[in-house]
NUZABA-226404 format. One line per field, with one value per atom (N, C-alpha, C): residue number from 1; chain; atom name; x, y, z. Coordinates in nm, 3 decimals, decimal comma. Layout:
N
i c(NUM	...)
ch c(A	...)
at c(CA	...)
east c(X	...)
north c(Y	...)
up c(Z	...)
***
This chain:
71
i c(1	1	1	2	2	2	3	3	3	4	4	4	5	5	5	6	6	6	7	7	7	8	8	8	9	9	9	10	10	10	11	11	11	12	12	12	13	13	13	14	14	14	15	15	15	16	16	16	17	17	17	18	18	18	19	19	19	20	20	20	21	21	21	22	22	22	23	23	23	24	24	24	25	25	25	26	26	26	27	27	27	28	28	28	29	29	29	30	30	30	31	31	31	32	32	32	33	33	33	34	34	34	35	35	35	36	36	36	37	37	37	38	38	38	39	39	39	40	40	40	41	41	41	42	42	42	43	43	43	44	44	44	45	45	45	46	46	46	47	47	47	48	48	48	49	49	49	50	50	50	51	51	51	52	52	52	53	53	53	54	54	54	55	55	55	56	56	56	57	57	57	58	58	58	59	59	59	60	60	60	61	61	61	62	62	62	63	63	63	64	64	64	65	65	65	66	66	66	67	67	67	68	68	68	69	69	69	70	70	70	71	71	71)
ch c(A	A	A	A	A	A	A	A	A	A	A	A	A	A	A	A	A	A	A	A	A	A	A	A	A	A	A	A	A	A	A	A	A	A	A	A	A	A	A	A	A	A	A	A	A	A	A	A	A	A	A	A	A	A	A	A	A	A	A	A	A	A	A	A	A	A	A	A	A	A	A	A	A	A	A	A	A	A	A	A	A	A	A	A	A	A	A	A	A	A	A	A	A	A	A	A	A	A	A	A	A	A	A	A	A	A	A	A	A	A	A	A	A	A	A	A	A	A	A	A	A	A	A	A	A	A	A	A	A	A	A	A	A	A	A	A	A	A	A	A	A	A	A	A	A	A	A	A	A	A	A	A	A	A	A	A	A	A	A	A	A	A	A	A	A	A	A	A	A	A	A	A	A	A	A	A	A	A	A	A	A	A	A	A	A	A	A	A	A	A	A	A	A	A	A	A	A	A	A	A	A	A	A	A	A	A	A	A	A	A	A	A	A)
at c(N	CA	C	N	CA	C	N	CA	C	N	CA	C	N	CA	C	N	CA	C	N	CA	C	N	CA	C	N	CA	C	N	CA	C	N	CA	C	N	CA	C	N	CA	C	N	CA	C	N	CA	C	N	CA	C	N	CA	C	N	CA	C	N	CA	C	N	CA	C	N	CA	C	N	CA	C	N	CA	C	N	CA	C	N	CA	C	N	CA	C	N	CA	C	N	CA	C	N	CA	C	N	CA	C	N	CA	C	N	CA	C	N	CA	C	N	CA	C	N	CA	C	N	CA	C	N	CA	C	N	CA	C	N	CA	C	N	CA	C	N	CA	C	N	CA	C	N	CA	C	N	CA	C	N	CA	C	N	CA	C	N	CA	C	N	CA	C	N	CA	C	N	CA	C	N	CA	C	N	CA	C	N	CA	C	N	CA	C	N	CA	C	N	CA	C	N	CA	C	N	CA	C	N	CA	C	N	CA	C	N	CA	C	N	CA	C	N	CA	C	N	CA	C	N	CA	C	N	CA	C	N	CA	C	N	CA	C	N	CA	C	N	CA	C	N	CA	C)
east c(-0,203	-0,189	-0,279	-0,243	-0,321	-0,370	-0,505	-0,557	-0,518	-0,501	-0,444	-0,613	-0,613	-0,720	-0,674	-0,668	-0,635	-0,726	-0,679	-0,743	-0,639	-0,642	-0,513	-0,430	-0,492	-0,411	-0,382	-0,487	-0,404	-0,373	-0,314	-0,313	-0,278	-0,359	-0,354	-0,386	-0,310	-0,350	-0,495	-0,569	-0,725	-0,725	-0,646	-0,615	-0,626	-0,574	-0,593	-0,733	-0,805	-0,922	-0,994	-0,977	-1,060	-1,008	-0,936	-0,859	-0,873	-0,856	-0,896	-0,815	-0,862	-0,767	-0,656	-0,622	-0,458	-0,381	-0,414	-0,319	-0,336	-0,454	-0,422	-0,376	-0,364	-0,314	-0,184	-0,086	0,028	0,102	0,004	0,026	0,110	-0,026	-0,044	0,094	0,131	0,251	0,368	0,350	0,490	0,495	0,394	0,407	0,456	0,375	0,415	0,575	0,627	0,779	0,862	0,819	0,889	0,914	0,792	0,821	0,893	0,894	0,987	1,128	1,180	1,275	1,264	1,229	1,237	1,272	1,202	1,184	1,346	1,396	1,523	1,621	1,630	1,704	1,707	1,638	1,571	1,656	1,619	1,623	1,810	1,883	2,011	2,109	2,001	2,033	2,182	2,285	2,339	2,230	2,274	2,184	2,225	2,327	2,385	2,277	2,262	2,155	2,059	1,976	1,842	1,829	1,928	1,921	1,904	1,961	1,949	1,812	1,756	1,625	1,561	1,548	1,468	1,406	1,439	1,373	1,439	1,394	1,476	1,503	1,588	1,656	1,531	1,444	1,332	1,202	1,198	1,104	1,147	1,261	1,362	1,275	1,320	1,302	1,144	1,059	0,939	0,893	0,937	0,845	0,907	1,090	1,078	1,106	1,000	0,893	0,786	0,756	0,608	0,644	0,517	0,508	0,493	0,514	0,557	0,383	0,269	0,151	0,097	0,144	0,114	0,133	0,104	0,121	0,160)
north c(3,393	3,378	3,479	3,547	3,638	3,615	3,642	3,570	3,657	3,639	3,645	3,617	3,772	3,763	3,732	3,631	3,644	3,643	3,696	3,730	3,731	3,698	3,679	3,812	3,905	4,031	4,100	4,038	4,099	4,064	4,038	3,927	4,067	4,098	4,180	4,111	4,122	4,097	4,158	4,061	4,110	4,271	4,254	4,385	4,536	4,499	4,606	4,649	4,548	4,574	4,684	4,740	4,813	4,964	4,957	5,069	5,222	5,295	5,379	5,318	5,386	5,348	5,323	5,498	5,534	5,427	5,402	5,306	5,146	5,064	4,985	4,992	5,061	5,078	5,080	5,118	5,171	5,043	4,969	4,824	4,716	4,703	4,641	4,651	4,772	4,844	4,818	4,827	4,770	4,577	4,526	4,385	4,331	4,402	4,406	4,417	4,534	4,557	4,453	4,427	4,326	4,192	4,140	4,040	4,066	4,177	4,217	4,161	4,187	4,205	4,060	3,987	3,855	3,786	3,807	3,770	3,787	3,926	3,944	3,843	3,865	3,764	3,596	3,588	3,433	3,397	3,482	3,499	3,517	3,578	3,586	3,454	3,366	3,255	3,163	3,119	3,002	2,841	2,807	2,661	2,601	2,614	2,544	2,608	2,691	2,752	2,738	2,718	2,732	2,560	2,417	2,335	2,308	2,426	2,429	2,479	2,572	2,584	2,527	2,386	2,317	2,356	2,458	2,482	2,466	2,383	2,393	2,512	2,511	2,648	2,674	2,546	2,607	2,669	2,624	2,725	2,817	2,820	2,993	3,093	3,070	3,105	3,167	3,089	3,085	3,236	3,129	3,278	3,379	3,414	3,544	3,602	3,568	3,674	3,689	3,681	3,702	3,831	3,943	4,068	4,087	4,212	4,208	4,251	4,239	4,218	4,062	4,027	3,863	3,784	3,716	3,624	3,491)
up c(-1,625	-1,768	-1,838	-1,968	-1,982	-2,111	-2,161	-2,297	-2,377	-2,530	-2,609	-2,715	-2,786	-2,912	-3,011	-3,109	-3,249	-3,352	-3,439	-3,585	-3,687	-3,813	-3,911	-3,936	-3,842	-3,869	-3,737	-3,610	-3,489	-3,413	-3,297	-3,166	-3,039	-2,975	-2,890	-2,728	-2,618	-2,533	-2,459	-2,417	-2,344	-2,355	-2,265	-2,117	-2,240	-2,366	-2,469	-2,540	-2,567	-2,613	-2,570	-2,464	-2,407	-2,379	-2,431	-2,443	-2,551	-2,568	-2,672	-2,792	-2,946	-3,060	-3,046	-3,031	-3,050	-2,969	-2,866	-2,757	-2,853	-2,883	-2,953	-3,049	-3,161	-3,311	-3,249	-3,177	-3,116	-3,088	-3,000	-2,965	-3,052	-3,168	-3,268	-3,358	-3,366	-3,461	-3,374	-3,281	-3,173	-3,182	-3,170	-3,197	-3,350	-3,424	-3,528	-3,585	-3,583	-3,560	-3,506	-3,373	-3,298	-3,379	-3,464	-3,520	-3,664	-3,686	-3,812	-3,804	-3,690	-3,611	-3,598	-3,531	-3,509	-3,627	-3,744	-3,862	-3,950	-3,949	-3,982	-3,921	-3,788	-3,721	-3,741	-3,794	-3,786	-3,958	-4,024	-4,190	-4,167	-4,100	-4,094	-3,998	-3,953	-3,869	-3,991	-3,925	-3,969	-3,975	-4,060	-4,051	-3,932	-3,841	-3,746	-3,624	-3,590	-3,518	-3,569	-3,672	-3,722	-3,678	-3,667	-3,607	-3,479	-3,396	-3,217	-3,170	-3,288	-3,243	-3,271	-3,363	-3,413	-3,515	-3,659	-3,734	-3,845	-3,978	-4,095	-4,154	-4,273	-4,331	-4,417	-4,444	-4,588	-4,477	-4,409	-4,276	-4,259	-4,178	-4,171	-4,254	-4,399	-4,493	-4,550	-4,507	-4,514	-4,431	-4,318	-4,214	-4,180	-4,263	-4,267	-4,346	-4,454	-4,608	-4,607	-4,440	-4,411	-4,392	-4,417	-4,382	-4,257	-4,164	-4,022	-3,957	-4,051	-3,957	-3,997	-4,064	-4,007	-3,898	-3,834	-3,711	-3,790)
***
């Protein structure tokens, strides 16, 4: 299992910390994105699916108008 740092603006796996900038900032911006992406998808859900995953439409909604470096 691999630990996981959080802070309200980053969540980087351990194994990164130690790494030079450029490679974390890189990271960070790739996780980031990813949840952009998650976020769109989620935000384009039918209510019929936003039920199979267990999440209401006013949640849906919520967490994806979060900006894509929020967690």
């Amino acid at each position: 299992m691999q630990t996981v740092l959080r802070t309200p603006a980053l969540a980087l796996p351990a194994s990164l910390t130690r790494r030079p900038l450029r490679v974390r900032v890189t990271a960070w911006m790739r996780l980031g994105l990813a949840r952009r992406r998650e976020r769109q998808y989620l935000a384009e859900m039918e209510p019929r699916m936003l039920r199979d995953i267990g999440i209401g439409p006013h949640d849906a909604k919520k967490e994806a108008r979060k900006f894509w470096w929020e967690i």
